[in-house]
Structures are given as structure tokens and as C-alpha cells.
N, C-alpha and C positions, 0 to 999 in steps of 0.2 A: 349194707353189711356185706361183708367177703365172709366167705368160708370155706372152707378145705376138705374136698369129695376124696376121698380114699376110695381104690379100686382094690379090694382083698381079697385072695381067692387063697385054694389049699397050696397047699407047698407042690403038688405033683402039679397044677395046672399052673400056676404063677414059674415057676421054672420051666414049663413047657412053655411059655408064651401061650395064653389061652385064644388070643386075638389074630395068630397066626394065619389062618385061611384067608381066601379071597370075601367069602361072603360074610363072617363077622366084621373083617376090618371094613366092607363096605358098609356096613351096618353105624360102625360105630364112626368110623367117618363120619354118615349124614346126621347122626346123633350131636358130633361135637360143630359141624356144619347150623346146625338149626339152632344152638346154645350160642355159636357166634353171629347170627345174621336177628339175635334177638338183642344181643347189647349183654348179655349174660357173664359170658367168658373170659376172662381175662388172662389162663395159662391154665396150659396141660403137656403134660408129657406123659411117657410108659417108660418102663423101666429095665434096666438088663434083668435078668436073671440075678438071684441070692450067689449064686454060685462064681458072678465075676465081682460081685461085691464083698465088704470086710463091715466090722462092729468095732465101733473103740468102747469101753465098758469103763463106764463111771469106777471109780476106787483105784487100789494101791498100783500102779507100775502102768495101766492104761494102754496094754501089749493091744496092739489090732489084734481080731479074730478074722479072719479069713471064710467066706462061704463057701459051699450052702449051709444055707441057715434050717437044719428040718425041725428044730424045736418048736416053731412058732404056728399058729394054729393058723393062721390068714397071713400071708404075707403080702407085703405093698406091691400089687403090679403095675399103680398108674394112679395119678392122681389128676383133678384141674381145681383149679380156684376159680370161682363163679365170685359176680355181685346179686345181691338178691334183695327183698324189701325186707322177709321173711324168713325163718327156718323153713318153715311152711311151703313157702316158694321152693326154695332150694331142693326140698322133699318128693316137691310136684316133677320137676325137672327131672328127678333121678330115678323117683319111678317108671318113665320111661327110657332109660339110660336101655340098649340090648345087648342081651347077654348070651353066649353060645348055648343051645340046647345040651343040659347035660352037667353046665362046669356049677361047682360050689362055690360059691362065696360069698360074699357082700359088698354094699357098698357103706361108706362109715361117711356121716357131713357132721361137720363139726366148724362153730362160728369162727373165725379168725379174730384172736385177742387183738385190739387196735393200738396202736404207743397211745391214744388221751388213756386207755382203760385199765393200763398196767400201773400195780401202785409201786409208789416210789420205793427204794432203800428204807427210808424213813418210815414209812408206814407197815413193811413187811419186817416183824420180828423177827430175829436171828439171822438177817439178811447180811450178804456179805459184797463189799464193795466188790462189782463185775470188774474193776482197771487192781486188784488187790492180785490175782492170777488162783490156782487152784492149791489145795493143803499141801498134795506130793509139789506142788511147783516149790511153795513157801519152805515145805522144808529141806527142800535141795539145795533153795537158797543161803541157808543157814551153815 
């Protein structure tokens, strides 16, 4: 099974870059070092800052919003995609994930939906053809 580890911290430490120092990033190096010398690992990255990023927001006109983002109670500083047997597994791993003396946040694991598990058009009600485009697209067209 994959699943998707979310790195979330506050908004002041996720815009600081919390991993910044020598001796966390060494930390967290041999952290993602031991995740891949176990077969675990399969992708990770960290993230800019909310503040060089944008939101495009579901509904009418779909205008980017432009960062920082201070509404959001954790924002995403980093994530990896792991394979695991277990949630379980996955759990074990990330409680030893280390983290700078001091920063709040969490970490969020969550399974990876696989394409056998997703149900079809047909079986999801009020489902809308994905190749149909979006309502504001349809009534542009018009």
C-alpha cells in the first residue's frame, strides 16, 4: 500500500522553513536516508514557502489567490510517499520522523486511493464526465 505523509506545521514555522538549520536538516536527512535504504520510500520533497505560492478556488470565475496563506491552521511543509504493508507500518516509521525542539505541528498519513479502488462514473451518483470540462467552462461555451 502507498500512502501520503504530510509534513504540517503553523503557519509562522512552515513559512520560516522549520528544517532550516544544519542540525535538523542533518536529522532529517538520516531520517529520509534510513526510509530509503529500507525499500520504504518512493518520493519526497519540501516545499517553498505559502508566500511564493497561489490557490485556485473551486466555484465562479476561479481567480488565483496569491500567498501567504495565514488562514490555515497547518500548512503543507513537505511531504514523501512511502510503500508500507500497513497503516500501522507507516505509523511506526513516522514516529520516528525528527523534529526541531520547539516547532508545532504534525504529521498527517493518509492511504493513497489506488486507480483498481476508485469507483467508476457509473457507480458514483451525480458523477460528472471528467473529458465534459467544469460548469463555468460549459457555460462559457454556450
Amino acid at each position: 500500500m502507498r500512502f501520503m505523509v504530510l509534513l504540517k506545521a503553523t503557519n509562522e514555522e512552515a513559512e520560516a522553513n522549520v528544517l532550516s538549520g544544519a542540525r535538523p536538516r542533518a536529522a532529517m536527512d538520516s531520517f529520509n536516508e534510513e526510509l530509503a535504504k529500507a525499500g520504504v520510500l518512493l518520493d519526497l520533497a519540501s516545499l517553498h514557502p505559502s508566500s511564493e505560492g497561489a490557490r485556485v478556488p473551486f466555484g465562479s470565475g476561479r481567480a488565483a489567490i496569491d500567498g501567504p496563506f495565514h488562514d490555515a491552521k497547518g500548512l503543507v511543509a513537505g511531504y514523501w510517499v512511502i510503500q508500507a504493508n500497513t497503516k500501522e507500518e507507516a505509523i511506526e516509521w513516522f514516529k520516528r520522523c525528527p523534529m526541531p525542539r520547539g516547532v508545532k505541528g504534525e504529521i498527517e498519513i493518509r492511504q493513497v486511493l489506488e486507480p483498481c479502488e476508485r469507483p467508476t462514473t457509473a457507480e458514483t451518483p451525480g458523477a460528472q464526465d471528467a473529458s465534459a470540462g467544469t460548469p463555468d467552462e460549459e457555460r462559457a461555451d454556450a
